[in-house]
Backbone as CSV, one residue per row, in Angstrom:
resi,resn,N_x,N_y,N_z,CA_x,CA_y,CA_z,C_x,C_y,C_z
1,UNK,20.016,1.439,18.088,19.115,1.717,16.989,18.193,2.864,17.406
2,UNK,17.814,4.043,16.958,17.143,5.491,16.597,16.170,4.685,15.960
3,UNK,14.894,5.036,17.153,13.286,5.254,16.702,12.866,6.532,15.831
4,UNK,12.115,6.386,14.764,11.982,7.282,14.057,10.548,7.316,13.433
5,UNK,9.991,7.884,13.720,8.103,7.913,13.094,8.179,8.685,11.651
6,UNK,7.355,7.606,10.945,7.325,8.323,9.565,5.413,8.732,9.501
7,UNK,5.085,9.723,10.345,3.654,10.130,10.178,3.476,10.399,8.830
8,UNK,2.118,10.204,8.714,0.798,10.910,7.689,-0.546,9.915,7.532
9,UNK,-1.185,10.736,6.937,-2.175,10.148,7.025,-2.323,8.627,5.741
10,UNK,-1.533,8.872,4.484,-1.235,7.413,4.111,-2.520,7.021,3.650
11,UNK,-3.474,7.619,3.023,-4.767,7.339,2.138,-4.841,7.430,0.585
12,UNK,-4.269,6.756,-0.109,-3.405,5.326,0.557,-2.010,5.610,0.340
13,UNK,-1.546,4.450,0.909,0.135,4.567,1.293,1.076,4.030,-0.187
14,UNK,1.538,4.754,-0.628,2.003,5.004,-1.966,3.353,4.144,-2.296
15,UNK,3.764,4.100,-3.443,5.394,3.821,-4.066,6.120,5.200,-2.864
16,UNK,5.666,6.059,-2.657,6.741,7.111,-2.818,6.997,6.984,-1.081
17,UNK,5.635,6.284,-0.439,5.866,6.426,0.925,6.540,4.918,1.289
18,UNK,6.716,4.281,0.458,7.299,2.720,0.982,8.448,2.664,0.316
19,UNK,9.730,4.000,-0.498,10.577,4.060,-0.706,10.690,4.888,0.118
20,UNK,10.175,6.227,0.961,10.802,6.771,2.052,11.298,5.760,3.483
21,UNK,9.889,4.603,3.553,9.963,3.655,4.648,11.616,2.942,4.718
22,UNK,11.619,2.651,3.293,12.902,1.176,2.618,13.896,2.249,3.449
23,UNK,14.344,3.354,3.093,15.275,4.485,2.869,15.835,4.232,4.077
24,UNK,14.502,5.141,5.350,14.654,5.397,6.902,15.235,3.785,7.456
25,UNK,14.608,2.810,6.942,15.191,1.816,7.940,16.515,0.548,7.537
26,UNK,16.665,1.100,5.966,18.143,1.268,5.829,19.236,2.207,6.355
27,UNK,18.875,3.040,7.059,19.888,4.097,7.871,20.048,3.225,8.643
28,UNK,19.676,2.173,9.199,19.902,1.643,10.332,18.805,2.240,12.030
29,UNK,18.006,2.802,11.131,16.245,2.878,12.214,15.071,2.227,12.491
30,UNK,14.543,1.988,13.354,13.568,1.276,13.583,12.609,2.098,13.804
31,UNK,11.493,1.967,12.484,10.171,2.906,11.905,9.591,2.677,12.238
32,UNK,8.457,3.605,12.927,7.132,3.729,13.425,6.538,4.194,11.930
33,UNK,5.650,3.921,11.758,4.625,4.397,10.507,3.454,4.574,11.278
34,UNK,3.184,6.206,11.606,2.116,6.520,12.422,1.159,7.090,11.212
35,UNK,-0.105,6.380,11.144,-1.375,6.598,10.339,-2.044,7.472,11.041
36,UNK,-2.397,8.497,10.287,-3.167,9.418,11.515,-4.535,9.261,10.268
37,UNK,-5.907,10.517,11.113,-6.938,11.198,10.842,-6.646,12.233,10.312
38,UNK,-6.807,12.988,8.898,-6.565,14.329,8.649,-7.698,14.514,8.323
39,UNK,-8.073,15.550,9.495,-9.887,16.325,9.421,-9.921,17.177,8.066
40,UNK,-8.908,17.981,7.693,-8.561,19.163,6.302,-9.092,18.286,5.322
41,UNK,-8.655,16.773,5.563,-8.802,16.036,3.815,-9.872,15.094,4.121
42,UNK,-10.348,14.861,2.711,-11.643,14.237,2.480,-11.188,12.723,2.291
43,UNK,-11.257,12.025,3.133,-10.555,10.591,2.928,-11.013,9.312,2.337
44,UNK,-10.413,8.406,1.871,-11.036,7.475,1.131,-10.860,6.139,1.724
45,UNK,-9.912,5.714,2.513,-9.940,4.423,3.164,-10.091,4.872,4.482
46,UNK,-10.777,4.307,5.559,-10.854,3.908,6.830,-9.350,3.830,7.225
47,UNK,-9.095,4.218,8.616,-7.643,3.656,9.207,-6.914,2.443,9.580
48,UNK,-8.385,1.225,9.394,-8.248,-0.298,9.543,-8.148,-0.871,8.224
49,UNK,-8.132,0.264,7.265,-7.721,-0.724,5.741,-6.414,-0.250,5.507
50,UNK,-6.154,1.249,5.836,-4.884,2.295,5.853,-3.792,0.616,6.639
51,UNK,-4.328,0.698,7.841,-3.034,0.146,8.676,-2.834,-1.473,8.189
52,UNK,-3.652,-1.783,7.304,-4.175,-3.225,7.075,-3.069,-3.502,5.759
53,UNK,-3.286,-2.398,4.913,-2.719,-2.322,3.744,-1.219,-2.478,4.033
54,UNK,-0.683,-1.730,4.879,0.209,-1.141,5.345,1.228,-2.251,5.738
55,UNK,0.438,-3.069,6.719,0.958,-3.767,7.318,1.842,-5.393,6.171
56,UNK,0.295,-5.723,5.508,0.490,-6.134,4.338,1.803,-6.187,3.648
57,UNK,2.060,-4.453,3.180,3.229,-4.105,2.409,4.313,-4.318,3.424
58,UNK,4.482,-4.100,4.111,5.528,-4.306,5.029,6.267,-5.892,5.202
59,UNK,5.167,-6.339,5.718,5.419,-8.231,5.180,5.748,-8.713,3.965
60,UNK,5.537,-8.089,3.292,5.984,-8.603,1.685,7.006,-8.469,1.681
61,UNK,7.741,-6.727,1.594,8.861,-6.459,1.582,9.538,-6.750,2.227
62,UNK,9.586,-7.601,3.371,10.334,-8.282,4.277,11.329,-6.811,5.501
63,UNK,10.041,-5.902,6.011,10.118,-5.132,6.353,9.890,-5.108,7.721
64,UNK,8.527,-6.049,7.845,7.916,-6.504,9.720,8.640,-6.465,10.726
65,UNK,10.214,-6.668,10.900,10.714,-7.392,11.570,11.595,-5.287,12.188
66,UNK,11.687,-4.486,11.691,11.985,-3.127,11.826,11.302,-1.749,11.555
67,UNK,9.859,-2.259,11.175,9.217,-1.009,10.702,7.877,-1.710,11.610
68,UNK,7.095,-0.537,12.225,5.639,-1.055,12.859,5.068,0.103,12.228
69,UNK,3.703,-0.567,12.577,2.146,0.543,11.888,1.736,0.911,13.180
70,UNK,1.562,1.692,13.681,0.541,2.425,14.678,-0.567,3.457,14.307
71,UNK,-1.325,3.330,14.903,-2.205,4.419,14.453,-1.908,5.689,15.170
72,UNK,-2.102,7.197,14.906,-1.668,7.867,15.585,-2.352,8.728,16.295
73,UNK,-2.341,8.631,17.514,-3.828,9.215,18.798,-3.986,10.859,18.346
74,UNK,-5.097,11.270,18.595,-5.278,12.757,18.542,-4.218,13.272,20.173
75,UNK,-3.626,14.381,19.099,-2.960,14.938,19.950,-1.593,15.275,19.417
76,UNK,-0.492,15.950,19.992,0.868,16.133,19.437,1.570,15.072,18.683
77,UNK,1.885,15.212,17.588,3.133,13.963,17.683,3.855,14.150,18.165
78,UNK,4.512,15.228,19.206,6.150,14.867,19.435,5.434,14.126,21.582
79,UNK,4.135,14.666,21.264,3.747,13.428,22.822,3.801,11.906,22.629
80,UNK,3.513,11.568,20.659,3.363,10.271,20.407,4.803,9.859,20.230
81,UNK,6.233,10.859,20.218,7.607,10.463,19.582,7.861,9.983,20.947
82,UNK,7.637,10.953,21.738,7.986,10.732,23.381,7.937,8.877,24.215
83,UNK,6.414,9.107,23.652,5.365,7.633,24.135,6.566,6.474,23.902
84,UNK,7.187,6.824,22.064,7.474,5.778,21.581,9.022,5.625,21.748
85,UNK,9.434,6.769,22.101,10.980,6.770,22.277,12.063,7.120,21.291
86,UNK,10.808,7.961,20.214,11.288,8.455,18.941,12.118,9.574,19.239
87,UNK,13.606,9.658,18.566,14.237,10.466,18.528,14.042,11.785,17.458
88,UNK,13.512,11.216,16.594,13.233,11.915,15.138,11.616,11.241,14.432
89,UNK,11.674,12.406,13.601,10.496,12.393,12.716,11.369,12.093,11.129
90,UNK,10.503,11.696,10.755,11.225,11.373,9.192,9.915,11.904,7.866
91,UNK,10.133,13.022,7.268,9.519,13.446,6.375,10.351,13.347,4.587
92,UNK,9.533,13.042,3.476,9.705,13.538,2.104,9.707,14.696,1.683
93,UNK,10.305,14.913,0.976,10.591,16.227,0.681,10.025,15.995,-0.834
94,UNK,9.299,16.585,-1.564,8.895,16.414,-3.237,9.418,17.405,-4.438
95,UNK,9.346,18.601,-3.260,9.578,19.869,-3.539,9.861,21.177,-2.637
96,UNK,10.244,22.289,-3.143,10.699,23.635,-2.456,9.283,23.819,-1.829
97,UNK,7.880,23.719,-2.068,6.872,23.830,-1.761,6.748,22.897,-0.382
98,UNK,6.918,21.630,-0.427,7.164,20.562,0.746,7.802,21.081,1.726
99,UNK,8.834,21.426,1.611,9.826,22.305,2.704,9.216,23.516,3.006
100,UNK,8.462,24.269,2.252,7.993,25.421,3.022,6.740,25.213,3.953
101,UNK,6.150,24.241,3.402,4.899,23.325,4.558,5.276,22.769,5.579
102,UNK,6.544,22.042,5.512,7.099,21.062,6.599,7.858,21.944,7.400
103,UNK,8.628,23.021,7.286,10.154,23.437,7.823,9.098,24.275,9.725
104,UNK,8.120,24.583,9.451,7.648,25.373,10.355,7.293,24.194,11.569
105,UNK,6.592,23.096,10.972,6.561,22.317,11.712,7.731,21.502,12.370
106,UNK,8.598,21.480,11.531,9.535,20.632,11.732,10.337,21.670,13.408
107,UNK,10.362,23.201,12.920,10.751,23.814,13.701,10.225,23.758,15.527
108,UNK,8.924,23.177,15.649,8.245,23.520,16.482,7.793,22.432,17.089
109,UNK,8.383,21.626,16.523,8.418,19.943,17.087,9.972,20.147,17.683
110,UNK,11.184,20.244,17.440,12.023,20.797,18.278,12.221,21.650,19.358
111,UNK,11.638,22.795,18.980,11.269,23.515,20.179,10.022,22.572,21.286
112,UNK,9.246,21.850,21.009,8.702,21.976,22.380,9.440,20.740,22.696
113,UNK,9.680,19.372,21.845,9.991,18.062,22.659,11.656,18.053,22.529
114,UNK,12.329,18.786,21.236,13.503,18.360,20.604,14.002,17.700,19.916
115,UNK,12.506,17.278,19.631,12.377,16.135,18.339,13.318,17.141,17.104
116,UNK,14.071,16.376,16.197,14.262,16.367,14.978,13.735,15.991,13.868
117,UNK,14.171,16.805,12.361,13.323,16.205,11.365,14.611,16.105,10.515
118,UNK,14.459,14.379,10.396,15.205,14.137,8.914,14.413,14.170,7.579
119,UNK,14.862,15.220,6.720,14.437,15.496,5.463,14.769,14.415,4.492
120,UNK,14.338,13.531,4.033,14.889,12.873,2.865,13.922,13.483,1.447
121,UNK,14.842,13.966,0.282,14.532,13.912,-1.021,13.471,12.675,-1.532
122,UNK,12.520,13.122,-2.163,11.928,11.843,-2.633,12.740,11.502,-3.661
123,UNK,12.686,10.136,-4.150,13.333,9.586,-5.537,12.191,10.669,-6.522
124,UNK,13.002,11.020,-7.629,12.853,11.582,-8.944,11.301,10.978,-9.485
125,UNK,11.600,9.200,-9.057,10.542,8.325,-9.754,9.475,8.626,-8.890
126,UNK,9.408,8.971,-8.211,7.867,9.346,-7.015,7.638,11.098,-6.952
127,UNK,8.457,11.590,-7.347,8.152,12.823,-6.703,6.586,14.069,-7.326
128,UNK,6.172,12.844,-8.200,4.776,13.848,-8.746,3.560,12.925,-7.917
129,UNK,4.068,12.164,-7.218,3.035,11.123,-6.760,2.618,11.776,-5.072
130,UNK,1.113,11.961,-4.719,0.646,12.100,-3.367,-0.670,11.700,-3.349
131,UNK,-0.411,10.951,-2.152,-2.079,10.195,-2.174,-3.401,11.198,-2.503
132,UNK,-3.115,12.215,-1.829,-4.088,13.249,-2.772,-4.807,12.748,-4.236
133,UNK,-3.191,13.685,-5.298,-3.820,13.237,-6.524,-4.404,11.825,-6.783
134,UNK,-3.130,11.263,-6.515,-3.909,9.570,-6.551,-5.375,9.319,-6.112
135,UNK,-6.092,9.454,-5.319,-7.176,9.505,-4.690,-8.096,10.276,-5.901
136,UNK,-7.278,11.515,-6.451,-8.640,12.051,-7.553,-8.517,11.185,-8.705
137,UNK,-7.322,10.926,-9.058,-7.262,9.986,-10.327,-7.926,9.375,-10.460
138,UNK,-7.837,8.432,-9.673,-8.751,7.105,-9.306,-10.320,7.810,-9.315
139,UNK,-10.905,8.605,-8.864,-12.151,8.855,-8.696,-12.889,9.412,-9.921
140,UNK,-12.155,9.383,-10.915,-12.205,10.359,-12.004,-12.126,8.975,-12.995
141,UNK,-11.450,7.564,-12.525,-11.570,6.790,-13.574,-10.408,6.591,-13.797
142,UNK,-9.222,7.004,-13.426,-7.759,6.835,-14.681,-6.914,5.833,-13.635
143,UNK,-5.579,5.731,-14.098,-5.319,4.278,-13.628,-4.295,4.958,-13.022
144,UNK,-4.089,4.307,-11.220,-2.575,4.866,-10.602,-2.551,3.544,-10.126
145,UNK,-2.474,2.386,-11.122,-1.676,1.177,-10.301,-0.088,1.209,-10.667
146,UNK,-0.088,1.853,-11.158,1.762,2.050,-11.105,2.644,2.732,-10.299
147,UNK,1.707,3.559,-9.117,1.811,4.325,-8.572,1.736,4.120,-6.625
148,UNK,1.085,2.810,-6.414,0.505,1.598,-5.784,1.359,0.697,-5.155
149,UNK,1.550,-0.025,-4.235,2.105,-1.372,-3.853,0.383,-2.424,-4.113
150,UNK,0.759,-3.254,-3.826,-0.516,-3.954,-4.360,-1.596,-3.896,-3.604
151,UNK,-1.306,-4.119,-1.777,-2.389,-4.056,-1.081,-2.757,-2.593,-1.001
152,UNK,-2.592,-1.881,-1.557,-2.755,-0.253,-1.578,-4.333,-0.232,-2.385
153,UNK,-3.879,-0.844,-3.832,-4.562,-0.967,-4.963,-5.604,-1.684,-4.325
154,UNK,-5.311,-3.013,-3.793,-6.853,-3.588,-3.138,-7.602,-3.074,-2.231
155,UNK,-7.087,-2.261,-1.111,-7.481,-1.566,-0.724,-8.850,-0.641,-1.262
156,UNK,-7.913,0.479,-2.027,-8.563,1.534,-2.835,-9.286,0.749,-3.715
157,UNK,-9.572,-0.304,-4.657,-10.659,-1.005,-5.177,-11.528,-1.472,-4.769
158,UNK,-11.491,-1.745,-3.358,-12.596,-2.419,-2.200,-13.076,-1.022,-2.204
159,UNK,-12.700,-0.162,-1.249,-13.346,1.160,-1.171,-14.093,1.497,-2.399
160,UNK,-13.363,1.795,-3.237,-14.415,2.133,-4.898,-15.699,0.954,-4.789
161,UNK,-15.417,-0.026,-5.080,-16.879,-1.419,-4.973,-17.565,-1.085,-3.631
162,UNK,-17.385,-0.716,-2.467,-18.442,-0.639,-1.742,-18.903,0.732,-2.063
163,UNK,-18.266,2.143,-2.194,-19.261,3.191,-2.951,-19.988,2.797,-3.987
164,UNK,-19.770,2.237,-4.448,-20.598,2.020,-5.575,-22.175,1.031,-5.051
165,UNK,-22.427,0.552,-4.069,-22.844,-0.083,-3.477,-24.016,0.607,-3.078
């Protein structure tokens, strides 16, 4: 069985990122889901509700038993693929735009460790969905529980009730 880290930061962790998860560890892989810090973005859950949520969804879907949550240390990921014995990285693809963000990295995670990147297509049904927008939706008032696994939604509603606080 091929270790495979599905990084990002996962604020919050979406339909679109727990059909990439289902996907990778139906290939027959055993998923790391590395939660990182992204300093660029303005974040809305903590990494102990991120990995909490996470973990959550994973147990439901009857996922626990081949997919883990880690958090992911400052520093390279292909030092954290190494750590973990990851052969590959596993990224979504949404769009031609996605690939022109990802392909450089993807390139340069090979070159230094030899890590690989498996590209998977998002499903059609996710592909306008990123925790981004989701995150403004929600802040703006409009509804992305369709967009959600459930502990996602509780999550992001706890967060909203204590701002409001």
């Amino acid at each position: 069985m091929t270790t495979v880290v599905l990084p990002g930061s996962f604020d919050p962790f979406t339909l679109g990122h727990l059909d990439l998860t289902r996907r990778a560890a139906a290939l027959g892989h055993r998923v790391i889901i590395a939660v990182s810090h992204n300093p660029s973005k303005k974040g809305t859950l903590d990494l102990d509700a991120r990995t909490g949520a996470i973990q959550q969804i994973l147990a439901e879907e009857g996922l626990a038993d081949t997919v883990e949550v880690r958090t992911l240390p400052k520093g390279l990921l292909v030092d954290f693929c190494r750590e973990v014995g990851a052969g590959a990285v596993v990224r979504g693809l949404r769009s031609q735009l996605d690939l022109a963000y990802e392909e450089p990295m993807a390139r340069m995670n090979h070159h230094l460790e030899g890590i690989d990147t498996l590209f998977l297509l998002t499903d059609s049904r996710y592909a306008h969905i990123s925790s981004s927008l989701v995150r403004e939706v929600h802040a703006l008032g409009g509804d992305v529980s369709d967009m959600l696994p459930g502990p996602s939604k509780q999550a992001l509603a706890a967060a909203s009730d204590s701002d409001v606080r």
